[in-house]
Wavefront OBJ file of the C-alpha trace (Angstrom):
o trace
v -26.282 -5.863 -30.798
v -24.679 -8.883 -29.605
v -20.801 -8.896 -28.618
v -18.537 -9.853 -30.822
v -16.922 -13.399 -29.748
v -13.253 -11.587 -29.773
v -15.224 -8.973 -26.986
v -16.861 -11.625 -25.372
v -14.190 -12.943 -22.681
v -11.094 -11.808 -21.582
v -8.753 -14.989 -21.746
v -6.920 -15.108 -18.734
v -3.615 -16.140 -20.823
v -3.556 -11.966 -22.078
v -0.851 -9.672 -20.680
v -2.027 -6.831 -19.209
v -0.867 -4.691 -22.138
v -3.224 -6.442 -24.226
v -6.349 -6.386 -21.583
v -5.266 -2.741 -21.627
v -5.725 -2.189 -25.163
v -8.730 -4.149 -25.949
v -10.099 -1.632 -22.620
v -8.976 1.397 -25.043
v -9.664 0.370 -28.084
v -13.303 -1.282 -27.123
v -13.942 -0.239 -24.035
v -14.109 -3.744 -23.452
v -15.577 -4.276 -19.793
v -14.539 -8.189 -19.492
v -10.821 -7.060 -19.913
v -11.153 -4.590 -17.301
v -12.808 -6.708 -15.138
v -9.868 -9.575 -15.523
v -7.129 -6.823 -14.572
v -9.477 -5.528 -11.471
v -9.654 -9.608 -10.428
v -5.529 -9.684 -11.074
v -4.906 -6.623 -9.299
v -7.563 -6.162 -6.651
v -5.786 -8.363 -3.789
v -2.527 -7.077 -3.734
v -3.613 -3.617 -4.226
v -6.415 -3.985 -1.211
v -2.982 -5.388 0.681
v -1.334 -2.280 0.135
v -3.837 -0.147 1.126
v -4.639 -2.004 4.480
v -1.219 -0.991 5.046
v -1.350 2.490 4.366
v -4.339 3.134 6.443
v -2.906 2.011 9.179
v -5.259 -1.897 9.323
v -8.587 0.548 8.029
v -10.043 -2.643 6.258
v -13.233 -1.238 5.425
v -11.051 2.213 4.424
v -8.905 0.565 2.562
v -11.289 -1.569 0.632
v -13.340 1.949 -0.097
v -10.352 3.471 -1.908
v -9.559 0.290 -3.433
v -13.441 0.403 -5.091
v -12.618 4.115 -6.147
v -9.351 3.204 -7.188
v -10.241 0.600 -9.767
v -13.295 3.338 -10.630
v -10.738 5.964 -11.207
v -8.831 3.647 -13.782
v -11.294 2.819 -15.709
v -12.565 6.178 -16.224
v -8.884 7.230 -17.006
v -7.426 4.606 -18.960
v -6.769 6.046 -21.847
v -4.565 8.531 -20.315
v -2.253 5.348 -19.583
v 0.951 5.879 -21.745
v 2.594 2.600 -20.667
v 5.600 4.509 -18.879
v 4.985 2.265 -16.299
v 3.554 -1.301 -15.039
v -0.414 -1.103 -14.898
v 0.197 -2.031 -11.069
v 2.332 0.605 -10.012
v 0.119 3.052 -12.234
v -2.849 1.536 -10.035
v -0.724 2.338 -6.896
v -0.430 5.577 -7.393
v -3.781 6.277 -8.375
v -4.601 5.174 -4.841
v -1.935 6.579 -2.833
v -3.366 9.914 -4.153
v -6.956 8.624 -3.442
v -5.530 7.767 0.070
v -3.959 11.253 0.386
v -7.122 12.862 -0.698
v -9.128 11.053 2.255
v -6.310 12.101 4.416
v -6.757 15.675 3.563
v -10.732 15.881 4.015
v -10.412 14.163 7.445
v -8.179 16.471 8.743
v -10.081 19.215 7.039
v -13.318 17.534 9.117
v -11.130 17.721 12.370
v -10.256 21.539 12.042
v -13.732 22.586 10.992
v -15.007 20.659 13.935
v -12.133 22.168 16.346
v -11.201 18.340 17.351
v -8.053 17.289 18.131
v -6.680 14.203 15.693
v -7.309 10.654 17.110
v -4.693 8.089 16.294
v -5.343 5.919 13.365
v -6.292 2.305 14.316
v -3.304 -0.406 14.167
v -4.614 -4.097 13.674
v -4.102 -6.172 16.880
v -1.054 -7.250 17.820
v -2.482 -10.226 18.039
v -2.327 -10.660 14.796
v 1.382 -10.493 14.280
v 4.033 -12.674 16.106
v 7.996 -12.299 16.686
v 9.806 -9.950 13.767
v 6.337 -8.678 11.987
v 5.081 -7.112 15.165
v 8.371 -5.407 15.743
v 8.672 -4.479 11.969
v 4.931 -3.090 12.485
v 6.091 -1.062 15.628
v 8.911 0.182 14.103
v 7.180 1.478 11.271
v 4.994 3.653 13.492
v 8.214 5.764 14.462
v 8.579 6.853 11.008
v 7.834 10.073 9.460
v 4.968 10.163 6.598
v 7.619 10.474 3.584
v 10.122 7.230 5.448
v 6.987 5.087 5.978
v 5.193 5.776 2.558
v 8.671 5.331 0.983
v 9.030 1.800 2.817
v 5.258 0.912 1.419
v 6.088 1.642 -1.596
v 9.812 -0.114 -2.221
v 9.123 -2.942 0.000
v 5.634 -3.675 0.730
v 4.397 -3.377 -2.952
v 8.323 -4.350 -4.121
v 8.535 -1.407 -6.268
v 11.712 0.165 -7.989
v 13.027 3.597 -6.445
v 12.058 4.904 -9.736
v 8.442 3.494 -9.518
v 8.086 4.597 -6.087
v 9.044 7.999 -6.890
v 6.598 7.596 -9.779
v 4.043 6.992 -7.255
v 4.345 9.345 -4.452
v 5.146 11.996 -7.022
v 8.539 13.067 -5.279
v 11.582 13.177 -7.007
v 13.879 10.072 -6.877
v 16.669 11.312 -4.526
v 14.159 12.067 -1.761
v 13.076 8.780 -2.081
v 16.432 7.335 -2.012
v 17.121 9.986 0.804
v 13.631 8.590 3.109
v 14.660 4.710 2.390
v 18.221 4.950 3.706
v 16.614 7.237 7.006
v 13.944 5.268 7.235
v 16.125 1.733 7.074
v 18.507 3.148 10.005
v 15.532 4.295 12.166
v 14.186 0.819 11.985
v 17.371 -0.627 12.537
v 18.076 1.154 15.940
v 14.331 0.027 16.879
v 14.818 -3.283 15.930
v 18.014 -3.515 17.760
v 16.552 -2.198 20.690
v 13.098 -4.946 20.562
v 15.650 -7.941 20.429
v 17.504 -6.409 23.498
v 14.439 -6.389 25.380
v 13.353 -9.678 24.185
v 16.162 -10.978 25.448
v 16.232 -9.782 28.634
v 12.863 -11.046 28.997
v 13.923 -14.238 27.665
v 16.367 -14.379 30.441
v 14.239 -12.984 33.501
v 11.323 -16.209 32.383
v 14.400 -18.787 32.347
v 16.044 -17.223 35.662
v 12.334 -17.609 37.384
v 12.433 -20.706 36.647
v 14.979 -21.823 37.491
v 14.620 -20.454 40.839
v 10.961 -22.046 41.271
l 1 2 3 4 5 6 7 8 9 10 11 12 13 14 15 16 17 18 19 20 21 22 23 24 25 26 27 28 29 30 31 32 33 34 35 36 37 38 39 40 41 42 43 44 45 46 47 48 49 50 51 52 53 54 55 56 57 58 59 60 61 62 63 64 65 66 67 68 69 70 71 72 73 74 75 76 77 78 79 80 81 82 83 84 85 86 87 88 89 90 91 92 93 94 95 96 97 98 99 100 101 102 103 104 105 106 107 108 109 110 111 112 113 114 115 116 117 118 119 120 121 122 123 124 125 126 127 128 129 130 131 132 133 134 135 136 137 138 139 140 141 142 143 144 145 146 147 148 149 150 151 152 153 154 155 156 157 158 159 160 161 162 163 164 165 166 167 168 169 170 171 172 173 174 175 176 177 178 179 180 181 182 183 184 185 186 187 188 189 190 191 192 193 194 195 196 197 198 199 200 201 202 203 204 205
């Protein structure tokens, strides 16, 4: 039977709430396909993060989160944004991988390799320091970070998405901020020292 014309397209112009809906109510694929195209970037962002610069990783979990959402849409009570809802499907997809490596690891009596960074190449001045300073942090500071400033969620969305309460979230932010702080101090000290060896070469040349 042919789709109706209302089923046919998902008009770019809809809100997410009503792509949402149409999903539920019709399990209308074009709608579901137009929040996966709205989504997909900034969620495949996020994850890149959270893996550590994994891009083949992160686009994985990214597939199985969108696969995930579709399968369990109508368990979506609009208590949140679809994104952050999206977010933490895949932080627990991410936390799931995280578990069966490590699992792998003991079974094979390895010790744990360090996840692969991107090259710091690839960032310049204050994101490269931001980028090492992030690697100081524990698991809870650095997923709290992700979450509140990387994918510019709400303390209360965050908590939503790790699945903590709020005040630990509150609690890993403010640790996590003076943590950084110190090592961010400390980078433009050495910078600058640096900075002042090159200039007192050459002036001596």
């Amino acid at each position: 039977m042919a789709a109706s014309p209302a089923k046919a397209s998902a008009p770019v112009g809809f809100s997410d709430s009503d792509l949402i809906a149409r999903v539920m109510r019709d399990d209308d694929r074009n709608a579901f396909a137009e929040l996966v195209r709205r989504h997909q970037s900034q969620l495949r962002a996020s994850l890149r993060k959270m893996t550590g610069g994994q891009f083949e990783l992160a686009d994985d979990i990214a597939q199985e989160t969108f696969i995930l959402a579709w399968k369990n849409i109508r368990h979506f009570r609009f208590e949140a944004r679809f994104s952050t809802w999206l977010y933490r499907i895949a932080f627990n997809a991410w936390q799931s991988e995280v578990r069966k490596k490590h699992e792998l690891l003991m079974d094979e009596d390895k010790m744990p390799e360090p996840e692969p960074v991107e090259s710091s190449a690839a960032y310049s001045g204050i994101q490269r320091d931001l980028s090492r300073a992030m690697e100081g942090l524990s698991e809870g500071e650095r997923n709290a970070i992700l979450q509140c400033y990387y994918n510019d969620l709400s303390h209360d969305e965050a908590a939503y998405v790790l699945g903590i309460p709020l005040g630990t979230v509150k609690t890993n932010i403010l640790k996590a901020k003076e943590k950084m702080r110190v090592k961010l101090a400390a980078y433009e000290s050495e910078a600058s020292a640096a900075t002042e060896v090159q200039r007192s070469k050459g002036m001596a040349a």
